[in-house]
N, CA, C and O atoms as a printed pandas DataFrame, in Angstrom:
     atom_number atom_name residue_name chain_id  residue_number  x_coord  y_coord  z_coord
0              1         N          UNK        A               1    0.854   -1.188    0.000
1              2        CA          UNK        A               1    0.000    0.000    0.000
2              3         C          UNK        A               1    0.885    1.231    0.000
3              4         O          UNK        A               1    1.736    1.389    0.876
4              5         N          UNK        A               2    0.685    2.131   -1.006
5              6        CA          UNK        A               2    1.373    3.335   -0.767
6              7         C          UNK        A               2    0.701    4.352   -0.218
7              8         O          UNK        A               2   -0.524    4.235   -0.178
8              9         N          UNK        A               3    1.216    5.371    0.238
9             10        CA          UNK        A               3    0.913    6.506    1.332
10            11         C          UNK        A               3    0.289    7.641    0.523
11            12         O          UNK        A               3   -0.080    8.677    1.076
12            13         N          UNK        A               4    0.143    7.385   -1.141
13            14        CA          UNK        A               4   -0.139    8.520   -1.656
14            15         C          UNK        A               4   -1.689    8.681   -1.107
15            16         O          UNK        A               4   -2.330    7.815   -0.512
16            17         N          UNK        A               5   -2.170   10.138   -1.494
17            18        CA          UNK        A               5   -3.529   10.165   -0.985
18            19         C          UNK        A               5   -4.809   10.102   -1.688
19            20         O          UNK        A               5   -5.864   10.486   -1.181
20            21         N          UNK        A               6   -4.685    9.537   -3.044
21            22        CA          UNK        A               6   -6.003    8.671   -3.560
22            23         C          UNK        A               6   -5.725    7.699   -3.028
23            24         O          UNK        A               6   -6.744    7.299   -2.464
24            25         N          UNK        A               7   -4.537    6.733   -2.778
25            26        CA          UNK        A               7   -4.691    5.207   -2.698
26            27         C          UNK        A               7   -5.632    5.364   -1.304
27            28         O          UNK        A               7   -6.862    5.339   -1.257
28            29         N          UNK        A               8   -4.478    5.572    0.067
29            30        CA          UNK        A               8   -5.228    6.260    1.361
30            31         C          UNK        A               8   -6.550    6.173    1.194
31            32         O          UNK        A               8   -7.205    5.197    1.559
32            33         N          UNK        A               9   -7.090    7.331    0.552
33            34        CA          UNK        A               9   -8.557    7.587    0.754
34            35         C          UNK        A               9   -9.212    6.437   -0.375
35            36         O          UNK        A               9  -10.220    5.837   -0.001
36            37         N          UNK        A              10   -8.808    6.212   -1.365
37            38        CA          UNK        A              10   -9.397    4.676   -1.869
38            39         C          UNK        A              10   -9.338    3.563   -0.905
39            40         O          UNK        A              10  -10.328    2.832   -0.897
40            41         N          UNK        A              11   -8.544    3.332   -0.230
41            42        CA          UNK        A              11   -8.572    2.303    0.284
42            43         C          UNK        A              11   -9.415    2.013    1.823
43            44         O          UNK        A              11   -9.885    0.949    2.223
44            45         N          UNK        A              12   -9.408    3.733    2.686
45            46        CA          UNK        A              12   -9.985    4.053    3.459
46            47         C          UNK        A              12  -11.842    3.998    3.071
47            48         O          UNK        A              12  -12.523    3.416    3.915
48            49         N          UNK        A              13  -12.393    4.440    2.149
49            50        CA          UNK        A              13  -13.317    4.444    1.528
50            51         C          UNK        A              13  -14.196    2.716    1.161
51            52         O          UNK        A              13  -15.324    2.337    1.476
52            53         N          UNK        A              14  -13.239    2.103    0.496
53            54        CA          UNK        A              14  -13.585    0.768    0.800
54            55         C          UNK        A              14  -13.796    0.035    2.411
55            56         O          UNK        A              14  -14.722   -0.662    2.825
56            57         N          UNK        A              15  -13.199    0.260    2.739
57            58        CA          UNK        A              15  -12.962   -0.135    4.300
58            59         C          UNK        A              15  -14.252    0.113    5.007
59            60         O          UNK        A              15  -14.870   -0.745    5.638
60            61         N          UNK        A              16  -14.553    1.170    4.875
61            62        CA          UNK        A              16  -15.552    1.894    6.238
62            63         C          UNK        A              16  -17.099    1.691    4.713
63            64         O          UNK        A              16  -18.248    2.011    5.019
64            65         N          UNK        A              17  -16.817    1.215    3.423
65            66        CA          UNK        A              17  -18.472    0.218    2.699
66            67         C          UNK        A              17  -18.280   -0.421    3.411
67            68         O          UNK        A              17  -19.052   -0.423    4.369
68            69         N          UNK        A              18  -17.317   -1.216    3.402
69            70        CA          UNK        A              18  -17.385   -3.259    4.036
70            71         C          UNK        A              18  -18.138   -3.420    5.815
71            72         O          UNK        A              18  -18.867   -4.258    6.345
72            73         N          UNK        A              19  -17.527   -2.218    6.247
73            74        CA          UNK        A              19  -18.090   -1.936    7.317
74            75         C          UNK        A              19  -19.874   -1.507    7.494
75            76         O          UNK        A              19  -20.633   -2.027    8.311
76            77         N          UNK        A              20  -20.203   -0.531    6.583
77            78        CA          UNK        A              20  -20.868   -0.460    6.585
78            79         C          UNK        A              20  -21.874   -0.990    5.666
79            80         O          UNK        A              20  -22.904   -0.452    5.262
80            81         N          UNK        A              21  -21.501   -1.874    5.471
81            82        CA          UNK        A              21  -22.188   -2.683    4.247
82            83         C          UNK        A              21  -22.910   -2.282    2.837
83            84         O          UNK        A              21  -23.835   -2.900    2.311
84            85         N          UNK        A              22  -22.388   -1.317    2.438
85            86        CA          UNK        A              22  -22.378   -0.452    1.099
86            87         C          UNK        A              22  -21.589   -0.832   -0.058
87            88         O          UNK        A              22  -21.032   -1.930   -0.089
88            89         N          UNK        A              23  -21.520   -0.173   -0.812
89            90        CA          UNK        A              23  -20.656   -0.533   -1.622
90            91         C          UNK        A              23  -19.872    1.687   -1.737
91            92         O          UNK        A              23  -20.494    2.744   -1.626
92            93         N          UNK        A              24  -18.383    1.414   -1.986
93            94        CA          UNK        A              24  -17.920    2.605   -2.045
94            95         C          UNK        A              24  -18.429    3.596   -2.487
95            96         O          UNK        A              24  -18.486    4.702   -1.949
96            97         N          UNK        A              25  -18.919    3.209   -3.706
97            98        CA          UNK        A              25  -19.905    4.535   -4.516
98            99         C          UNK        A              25  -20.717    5.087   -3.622
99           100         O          UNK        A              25  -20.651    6.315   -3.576
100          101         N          UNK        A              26  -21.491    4.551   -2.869
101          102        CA          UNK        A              26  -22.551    4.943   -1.808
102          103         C          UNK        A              26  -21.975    5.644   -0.683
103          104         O          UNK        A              26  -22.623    6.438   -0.001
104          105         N          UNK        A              27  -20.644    5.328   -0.468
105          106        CA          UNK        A              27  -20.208    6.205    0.683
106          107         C          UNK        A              27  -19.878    8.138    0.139
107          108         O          UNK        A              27  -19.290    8.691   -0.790
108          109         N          UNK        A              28  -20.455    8.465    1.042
109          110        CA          UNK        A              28  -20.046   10.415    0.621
110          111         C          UNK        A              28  -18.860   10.377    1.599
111          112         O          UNK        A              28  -18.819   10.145    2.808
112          113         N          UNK        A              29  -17.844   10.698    0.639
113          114        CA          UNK        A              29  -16.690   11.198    1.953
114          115         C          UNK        A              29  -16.523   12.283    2.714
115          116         O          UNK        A              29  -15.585   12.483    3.485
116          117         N          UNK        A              30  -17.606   13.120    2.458
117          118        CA          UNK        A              30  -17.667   14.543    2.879
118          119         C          UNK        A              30  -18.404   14.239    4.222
119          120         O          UNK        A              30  -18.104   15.038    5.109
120          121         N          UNK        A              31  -19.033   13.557    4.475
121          122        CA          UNK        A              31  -20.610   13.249    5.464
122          123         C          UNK        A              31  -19.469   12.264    6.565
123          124         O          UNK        A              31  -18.483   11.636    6.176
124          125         N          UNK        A              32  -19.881   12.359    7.737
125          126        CA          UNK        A              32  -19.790   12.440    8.630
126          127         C          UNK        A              32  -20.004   10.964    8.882
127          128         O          UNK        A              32  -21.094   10.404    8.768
128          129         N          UNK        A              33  -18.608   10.248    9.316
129          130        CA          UNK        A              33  -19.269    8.365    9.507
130          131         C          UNK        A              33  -20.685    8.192   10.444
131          132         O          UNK        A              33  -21.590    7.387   10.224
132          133         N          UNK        A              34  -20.618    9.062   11.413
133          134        CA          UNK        A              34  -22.220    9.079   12.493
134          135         C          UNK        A              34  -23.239    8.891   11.631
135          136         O          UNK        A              34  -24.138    8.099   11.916
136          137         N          UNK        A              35  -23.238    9.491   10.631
137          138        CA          UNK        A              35  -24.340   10.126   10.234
138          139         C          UNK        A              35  -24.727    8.705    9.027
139          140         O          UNK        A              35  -25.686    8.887    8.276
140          141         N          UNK        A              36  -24.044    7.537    8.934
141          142        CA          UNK        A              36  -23.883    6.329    8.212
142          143         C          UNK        A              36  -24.450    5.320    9.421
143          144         O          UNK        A              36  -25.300    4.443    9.259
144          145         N          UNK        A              37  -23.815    5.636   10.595
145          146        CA          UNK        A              37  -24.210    4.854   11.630
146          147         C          UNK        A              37  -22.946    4.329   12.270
147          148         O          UNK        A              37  -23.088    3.437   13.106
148          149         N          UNK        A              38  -21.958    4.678   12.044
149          150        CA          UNK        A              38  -20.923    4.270   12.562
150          151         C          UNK        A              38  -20.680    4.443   14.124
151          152         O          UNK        A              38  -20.720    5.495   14.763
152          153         N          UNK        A              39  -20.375    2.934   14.667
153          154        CA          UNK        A              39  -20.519    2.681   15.989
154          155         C          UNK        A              39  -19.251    2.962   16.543
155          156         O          UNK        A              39  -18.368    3.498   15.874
156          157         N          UNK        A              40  -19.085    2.592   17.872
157          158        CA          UNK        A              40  -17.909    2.923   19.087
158          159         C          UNK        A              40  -16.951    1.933   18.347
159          160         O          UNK        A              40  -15.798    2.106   17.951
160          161         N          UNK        A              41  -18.040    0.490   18.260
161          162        CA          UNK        A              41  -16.636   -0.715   17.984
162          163         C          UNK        A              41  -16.339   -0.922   16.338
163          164         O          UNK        A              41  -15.337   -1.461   15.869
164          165         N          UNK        A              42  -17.454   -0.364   15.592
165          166        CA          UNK        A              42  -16.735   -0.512   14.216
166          167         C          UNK        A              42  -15.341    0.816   14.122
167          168         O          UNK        A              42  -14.161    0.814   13.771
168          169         N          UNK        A              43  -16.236    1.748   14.612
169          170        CA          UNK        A              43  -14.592    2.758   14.085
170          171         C          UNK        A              43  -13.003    2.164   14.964
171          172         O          UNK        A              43  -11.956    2.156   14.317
172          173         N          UNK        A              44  -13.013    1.746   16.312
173          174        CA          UNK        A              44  -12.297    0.989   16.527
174          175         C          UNK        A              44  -11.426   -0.516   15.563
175          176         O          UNK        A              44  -10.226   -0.684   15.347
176          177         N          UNK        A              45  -12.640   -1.399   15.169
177          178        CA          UNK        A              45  -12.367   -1.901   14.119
178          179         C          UNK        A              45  -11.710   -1.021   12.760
179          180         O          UNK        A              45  -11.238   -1.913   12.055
180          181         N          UNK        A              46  -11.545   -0.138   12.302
181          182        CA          UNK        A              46  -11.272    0.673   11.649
182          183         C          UNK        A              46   -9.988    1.091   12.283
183          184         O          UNK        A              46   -9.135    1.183   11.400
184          185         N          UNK        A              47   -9.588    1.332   13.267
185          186        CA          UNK        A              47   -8.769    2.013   13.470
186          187         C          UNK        A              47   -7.220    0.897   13.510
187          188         O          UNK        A              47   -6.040    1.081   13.211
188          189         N          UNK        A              48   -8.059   -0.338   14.074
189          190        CA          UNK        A              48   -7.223   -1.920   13.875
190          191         C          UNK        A              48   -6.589   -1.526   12.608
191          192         O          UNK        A              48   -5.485   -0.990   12.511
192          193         N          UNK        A              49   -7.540   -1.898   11.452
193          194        CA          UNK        A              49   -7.440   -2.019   10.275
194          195         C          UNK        A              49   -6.414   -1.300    9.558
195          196         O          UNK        A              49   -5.605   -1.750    8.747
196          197         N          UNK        A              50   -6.598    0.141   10.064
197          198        CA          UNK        A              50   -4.993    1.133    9.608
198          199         C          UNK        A              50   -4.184    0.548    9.973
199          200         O          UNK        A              50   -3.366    0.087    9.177
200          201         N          UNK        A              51   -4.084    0.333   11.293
201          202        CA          UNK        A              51   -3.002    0.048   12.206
202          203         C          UNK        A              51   -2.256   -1.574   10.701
203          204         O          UNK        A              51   -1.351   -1.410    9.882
204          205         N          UNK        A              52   -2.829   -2.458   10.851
205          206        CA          UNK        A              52   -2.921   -3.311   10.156
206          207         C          UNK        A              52   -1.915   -3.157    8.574
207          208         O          UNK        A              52   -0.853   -3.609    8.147
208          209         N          UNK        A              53   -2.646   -2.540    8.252
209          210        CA          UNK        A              53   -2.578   -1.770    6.840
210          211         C          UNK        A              53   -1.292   -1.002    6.448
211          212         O          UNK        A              53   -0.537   -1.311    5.526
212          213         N          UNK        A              54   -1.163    0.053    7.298
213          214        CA          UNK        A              54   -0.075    0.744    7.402
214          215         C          UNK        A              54    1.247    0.568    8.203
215          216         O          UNK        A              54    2.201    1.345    8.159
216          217         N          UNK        A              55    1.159   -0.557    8.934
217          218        CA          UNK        A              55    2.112   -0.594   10.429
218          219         C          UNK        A              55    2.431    0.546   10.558
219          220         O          UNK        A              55    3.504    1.012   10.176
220          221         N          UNK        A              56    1.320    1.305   11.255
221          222        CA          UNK        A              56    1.759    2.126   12.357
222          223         C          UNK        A              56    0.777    2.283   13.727
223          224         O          UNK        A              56   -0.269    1.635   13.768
224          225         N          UNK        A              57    1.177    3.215   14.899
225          226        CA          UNK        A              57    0.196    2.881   15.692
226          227         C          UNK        A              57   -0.525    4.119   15.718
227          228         O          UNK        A              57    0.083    5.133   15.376
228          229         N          UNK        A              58   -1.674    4.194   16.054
229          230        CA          UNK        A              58   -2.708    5.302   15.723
230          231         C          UNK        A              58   -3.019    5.593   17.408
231          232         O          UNK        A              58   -2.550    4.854   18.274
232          233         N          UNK        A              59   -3.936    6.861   17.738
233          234        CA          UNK        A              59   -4.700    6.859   18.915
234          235         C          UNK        A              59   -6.095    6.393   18.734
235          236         O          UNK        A              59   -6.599    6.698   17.653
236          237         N          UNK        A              60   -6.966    5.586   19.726
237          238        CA          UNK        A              60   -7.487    5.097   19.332
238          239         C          UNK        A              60   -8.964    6.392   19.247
239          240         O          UNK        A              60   -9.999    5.893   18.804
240          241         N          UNK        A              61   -9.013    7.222   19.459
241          242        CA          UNK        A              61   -9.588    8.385   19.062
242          243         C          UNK        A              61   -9.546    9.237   17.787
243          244         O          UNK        A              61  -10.070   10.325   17.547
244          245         N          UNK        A              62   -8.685    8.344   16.953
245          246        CA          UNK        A              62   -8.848    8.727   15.246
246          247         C          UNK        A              62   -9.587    8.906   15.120
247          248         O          UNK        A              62  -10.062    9.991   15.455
248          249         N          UNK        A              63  -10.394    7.774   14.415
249          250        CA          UNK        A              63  -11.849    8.354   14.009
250          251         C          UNK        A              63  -12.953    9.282   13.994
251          252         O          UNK        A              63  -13.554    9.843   13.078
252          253         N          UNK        A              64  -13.086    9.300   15.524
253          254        CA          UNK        A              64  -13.581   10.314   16.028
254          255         C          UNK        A              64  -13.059   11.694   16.141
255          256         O          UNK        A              64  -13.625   12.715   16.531
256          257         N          UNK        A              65  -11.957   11.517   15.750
257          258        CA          UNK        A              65  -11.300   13.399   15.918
258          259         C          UNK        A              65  -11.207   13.928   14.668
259          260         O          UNK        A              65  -11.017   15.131   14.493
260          261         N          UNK        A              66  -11.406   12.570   13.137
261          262        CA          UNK        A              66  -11.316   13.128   12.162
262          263         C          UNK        A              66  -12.785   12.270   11.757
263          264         O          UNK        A              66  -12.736   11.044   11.659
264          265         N          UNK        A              67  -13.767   12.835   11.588
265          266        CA          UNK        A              67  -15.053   12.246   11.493
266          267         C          UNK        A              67  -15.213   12.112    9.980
267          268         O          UNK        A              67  -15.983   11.218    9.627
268          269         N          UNK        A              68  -14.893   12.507    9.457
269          270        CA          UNK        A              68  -15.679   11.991    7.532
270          271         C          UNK        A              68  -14.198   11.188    6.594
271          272         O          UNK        A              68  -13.093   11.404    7.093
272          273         N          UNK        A              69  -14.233   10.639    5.780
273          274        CA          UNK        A              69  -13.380    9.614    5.451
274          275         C          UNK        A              69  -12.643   10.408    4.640
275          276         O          UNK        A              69  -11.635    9.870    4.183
276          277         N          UNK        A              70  -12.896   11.789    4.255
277          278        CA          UNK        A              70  -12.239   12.976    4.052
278          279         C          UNK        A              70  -11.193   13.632    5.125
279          280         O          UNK        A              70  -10.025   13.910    4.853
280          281         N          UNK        A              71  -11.655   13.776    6.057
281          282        CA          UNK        A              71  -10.717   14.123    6.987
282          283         C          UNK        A              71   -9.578   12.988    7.713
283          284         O          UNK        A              71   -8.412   13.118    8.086
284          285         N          UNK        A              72  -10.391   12.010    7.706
285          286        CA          UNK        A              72   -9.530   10.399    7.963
286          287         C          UNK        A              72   -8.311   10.338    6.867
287          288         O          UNK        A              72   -7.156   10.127    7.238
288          289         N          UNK        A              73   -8.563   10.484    5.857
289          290        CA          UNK        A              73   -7.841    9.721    4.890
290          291         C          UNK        A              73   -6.290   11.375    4.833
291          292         O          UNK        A              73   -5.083   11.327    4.593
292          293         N          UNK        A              74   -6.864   12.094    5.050
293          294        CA          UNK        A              74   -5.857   13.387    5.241
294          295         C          UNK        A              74   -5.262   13.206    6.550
295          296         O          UNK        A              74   -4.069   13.439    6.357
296          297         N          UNK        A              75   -5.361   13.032    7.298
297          298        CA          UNK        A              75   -4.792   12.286    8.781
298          299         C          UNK        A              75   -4.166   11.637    8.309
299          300         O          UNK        A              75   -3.081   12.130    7.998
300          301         N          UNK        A              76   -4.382   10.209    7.955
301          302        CA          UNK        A              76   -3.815    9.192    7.648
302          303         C          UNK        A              76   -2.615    9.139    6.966
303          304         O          UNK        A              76   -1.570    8.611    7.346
304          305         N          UNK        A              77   -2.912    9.924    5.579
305          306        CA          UNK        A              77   -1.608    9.859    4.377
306          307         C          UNK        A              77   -0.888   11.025    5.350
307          308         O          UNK        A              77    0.223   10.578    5.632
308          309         N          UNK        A              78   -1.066   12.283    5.948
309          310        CA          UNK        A              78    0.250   12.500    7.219
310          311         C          UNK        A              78    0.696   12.170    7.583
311          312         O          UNK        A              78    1.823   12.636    7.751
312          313         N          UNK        A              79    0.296   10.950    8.135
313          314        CA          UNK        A              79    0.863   10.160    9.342
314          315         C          UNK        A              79    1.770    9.232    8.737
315          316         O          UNK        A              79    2.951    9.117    9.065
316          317         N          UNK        A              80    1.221    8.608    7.890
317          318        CA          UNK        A              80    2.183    7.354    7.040
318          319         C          UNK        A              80    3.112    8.078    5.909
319          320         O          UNK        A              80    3.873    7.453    5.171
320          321         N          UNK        A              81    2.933    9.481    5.889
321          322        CA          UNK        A              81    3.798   10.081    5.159
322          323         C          UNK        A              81    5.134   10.609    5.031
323          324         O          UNK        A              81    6.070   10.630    4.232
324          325         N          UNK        A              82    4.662   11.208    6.680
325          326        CA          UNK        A              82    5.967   11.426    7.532
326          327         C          UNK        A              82    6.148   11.647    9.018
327          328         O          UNK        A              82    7.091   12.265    9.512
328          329         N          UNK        A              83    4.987   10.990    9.792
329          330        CA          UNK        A              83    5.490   10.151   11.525
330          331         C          UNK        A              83    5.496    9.003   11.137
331          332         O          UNK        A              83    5.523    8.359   10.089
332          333         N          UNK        A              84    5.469    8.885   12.106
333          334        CA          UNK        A              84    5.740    7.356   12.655
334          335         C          UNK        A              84    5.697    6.324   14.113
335          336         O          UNK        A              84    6.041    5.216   14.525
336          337         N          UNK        A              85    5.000    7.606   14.525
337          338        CA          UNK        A              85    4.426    6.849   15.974
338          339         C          UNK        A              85    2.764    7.518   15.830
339          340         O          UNK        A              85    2.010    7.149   14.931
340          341         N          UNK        A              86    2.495    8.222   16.546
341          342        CA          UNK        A              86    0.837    8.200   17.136
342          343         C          UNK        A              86    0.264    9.206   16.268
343          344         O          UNK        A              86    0.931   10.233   16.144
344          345         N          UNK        A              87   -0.945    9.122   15.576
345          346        CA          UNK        A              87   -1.506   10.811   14.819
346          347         C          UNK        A              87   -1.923   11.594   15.924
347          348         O          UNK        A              87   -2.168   11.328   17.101
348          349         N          UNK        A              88   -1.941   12.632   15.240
349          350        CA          UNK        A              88   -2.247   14.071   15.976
350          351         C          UNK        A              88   -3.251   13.768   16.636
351          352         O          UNK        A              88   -3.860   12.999   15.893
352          353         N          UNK        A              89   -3.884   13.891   17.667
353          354        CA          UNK        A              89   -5.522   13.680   18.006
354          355         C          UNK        A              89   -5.686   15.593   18.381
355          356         O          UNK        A              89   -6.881   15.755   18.627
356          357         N          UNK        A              90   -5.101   16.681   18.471
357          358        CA          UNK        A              90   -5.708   17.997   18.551
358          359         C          UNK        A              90   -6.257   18.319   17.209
359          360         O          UNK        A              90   -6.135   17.567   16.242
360          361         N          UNK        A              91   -6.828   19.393   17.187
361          362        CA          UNK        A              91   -7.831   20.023   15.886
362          363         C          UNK        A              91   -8.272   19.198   15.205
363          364         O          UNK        A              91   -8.041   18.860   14.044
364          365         N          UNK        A              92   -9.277   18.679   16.346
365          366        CA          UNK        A              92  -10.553   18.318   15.765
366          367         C          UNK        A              92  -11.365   18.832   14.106
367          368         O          UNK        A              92  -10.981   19.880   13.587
368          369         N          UNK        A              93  -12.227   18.164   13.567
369          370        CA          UNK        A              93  -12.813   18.861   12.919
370          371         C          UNK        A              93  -13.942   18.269   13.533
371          372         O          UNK        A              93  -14.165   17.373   14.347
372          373         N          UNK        A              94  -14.741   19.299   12.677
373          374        CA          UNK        A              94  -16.427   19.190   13.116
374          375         C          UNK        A              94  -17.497   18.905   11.807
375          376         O          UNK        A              94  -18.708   18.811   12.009
């Protein structure tokens, strides 16, 4: 997997259909995972899954600090871009 940020958000995008049992097209990356139904233990599951994906380690408050698979996937390709221990969890978005 590379760190660029279509793959990232392609691959992030698939992830959180399978989860939510959609298919990608159906997911809006702009919209807000809540607002899909996304639970305490799937975004956790999700957050495995980076971890997984990328070997690296995340806080487990990702998800939630970057709520739409837009803001996830921009987190993400940061993090695997150039840290290498924990993502940012300040500045939230809303």
């Amino acid at each position: 997997m590379t760190a660029g940020n279509r793959d990232v958000h392609t691959w992030l995008t698939a992830r959180v259909a399978t989860y939510l049992r959609r298919s990608p097209q159906d997911i809006d990356t702009s919209v807000p995972l809540a607002d899909y139904g996304l639970d305490s233990l799937t975004a956790l599951a999700i957050t495995a899954d980076i971890e997984d994906e990328f070997e690296v380690t995340v806080d487990d408050a990702l998800t939630w600090d970057h709520p739409t698979v837009d803001a996830l996937s921009a987190a993400l390709s940061a993090l695997v871009g150039g840290e290498s221990e924990a993502a940012p969890t300040s500045g939230k978005q809303a």
